[in-house]
C-alpha positions in Angstrom: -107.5 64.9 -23.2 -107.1 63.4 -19.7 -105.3 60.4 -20.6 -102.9 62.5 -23.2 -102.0 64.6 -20.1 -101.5 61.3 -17.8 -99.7 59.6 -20.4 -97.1 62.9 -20.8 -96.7 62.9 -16.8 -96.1 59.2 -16.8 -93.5 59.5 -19.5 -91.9 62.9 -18.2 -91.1 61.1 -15.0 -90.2 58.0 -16.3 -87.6 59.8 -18.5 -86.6 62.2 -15.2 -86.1 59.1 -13.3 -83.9 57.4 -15.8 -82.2 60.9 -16.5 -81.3 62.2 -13.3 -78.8 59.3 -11.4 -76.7 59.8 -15.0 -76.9 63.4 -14.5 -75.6 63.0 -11.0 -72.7 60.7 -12.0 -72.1 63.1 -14.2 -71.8 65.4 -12.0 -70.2 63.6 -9.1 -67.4 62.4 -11.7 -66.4 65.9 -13.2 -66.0 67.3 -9.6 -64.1 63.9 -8.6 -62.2 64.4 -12.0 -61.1 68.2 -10.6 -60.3 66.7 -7.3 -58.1 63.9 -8.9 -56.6 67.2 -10.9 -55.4 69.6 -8.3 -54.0 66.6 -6.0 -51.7 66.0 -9.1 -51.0 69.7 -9.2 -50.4 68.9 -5.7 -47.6 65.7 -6.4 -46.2 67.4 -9.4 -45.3 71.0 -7.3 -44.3 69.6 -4.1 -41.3 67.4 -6.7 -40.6 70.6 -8.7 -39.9 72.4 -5.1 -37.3 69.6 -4.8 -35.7 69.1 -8.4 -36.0 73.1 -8.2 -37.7 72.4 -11.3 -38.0 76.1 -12.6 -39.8 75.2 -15.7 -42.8 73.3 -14.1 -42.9 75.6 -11.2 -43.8 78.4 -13.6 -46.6 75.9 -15.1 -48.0 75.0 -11.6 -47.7 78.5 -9.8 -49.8 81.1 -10.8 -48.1 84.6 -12.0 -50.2 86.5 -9.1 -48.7 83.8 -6.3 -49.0 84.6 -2.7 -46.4 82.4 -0.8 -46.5 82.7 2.7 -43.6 80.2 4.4 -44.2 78.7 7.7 -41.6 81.3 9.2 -44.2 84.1 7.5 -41.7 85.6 5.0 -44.1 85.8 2.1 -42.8 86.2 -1.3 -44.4 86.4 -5.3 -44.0 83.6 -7.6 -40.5 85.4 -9.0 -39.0 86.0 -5.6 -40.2 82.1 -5.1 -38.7 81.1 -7.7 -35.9 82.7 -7.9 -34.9 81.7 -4.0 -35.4 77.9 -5.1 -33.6 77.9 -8.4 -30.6 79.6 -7.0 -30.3 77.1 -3.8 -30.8 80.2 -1.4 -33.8 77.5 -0.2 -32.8 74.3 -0.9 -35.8 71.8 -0.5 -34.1 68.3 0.8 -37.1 66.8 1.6 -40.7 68.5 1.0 -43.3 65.3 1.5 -46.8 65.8 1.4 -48.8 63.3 4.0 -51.3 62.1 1.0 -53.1 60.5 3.7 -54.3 64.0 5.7 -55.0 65.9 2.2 -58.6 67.7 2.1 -59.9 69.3 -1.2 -62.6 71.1 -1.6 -63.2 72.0 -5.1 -65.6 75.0 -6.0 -66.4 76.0 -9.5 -63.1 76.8 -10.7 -61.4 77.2 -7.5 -59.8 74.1 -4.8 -58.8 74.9 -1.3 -56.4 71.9 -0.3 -55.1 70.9 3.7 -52.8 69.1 4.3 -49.3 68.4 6.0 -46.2 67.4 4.9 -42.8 67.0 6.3 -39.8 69.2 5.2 -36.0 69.6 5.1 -35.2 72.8 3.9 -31.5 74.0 3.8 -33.1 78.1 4.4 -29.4 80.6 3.6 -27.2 77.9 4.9 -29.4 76.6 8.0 -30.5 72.8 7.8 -34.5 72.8 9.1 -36.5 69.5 9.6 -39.7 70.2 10.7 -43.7 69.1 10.1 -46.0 72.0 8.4 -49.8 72.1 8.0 -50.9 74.1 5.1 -53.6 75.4 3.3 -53.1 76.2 -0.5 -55.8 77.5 -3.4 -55.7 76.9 -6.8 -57.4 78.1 -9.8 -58.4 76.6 -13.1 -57.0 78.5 -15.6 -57.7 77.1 -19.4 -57.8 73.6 -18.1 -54.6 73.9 -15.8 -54.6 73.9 -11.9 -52.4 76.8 -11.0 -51.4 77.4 -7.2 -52.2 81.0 -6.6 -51.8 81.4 -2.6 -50.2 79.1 0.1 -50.1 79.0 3.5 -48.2 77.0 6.1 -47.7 77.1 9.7 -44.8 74.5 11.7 -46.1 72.2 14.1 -44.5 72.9 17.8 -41.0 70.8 17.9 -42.1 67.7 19.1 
């Protein structure tokens, strides 16, 4: 009975042993995988502001959007949208520095920092200027969808 019982351990922890750095790959790799996931999100919105690309803006923002600009107007997804497809904000330039980008990814949610220079031509006014932002998206069946952004101007340099 004793050696039954010694026999099981030794096998249970030989088995956890070989089980658990898979497991953890496993792991690591699916969140990595998400990561990899939302910084496309990331690439693919950031050119859609540009191309005012209406149809894969209403695949990458979320219906209940929160858009805060860096001049704090903050507007839904539609009013978004609709300022971007009709040129009333014409993004010249909107380039995100890859290099300062920070995700977090939790569950089914990513926060993502970051900066990113822009040239916006705002109701006839040409702007160049350097925002920070913070941005959340949600996995919705499968698909990253932004759902709030943030961004704030850096002090003219």
């Amino acid at each position: 009975m004793i050696w039954n019982r010694r026999m099981f351990m030794a096998v249970l922890i030989t088995v956890l042993a070989l089980a658990l750095p898979q497991f953890v790959r496993a792991q690591a790799g699916a969140h990595g995988n998400a990561e990899q996931q939302v910084l496309q999100a990331e690439k693919d919105r950031f050119a859609a502001i540009v191309k005012a690309d209406e149809a894969a803006l209403n695949k990458l923002l979320a219906d209940d959007l929160t858009y805060t600009h860096s001049n704090a107007l903050m507007q839904t997804k539609a009013q978004f949208i609709a300022d971007v497809k009709s040129g009333a904000i014409d993004y010249v330039l909107m380039q995100a520095n890859e290099s300062d980008w920070k995700v977090r990814v939790l569950g089914n949610v990513a926060i993502v920092n970051g900066t990113a220079n822009v040239n916006v031509i705002d109701h006839g006014n040409n702007l160049k200027f350097k925002i920070r932002y913070t941005d959340t998206h949600v996995n919705r069946g499968g698909s990253w969808q932004m759902v709030n952004w943030q961004s704030t101007k850096f002090p003219q340099q």
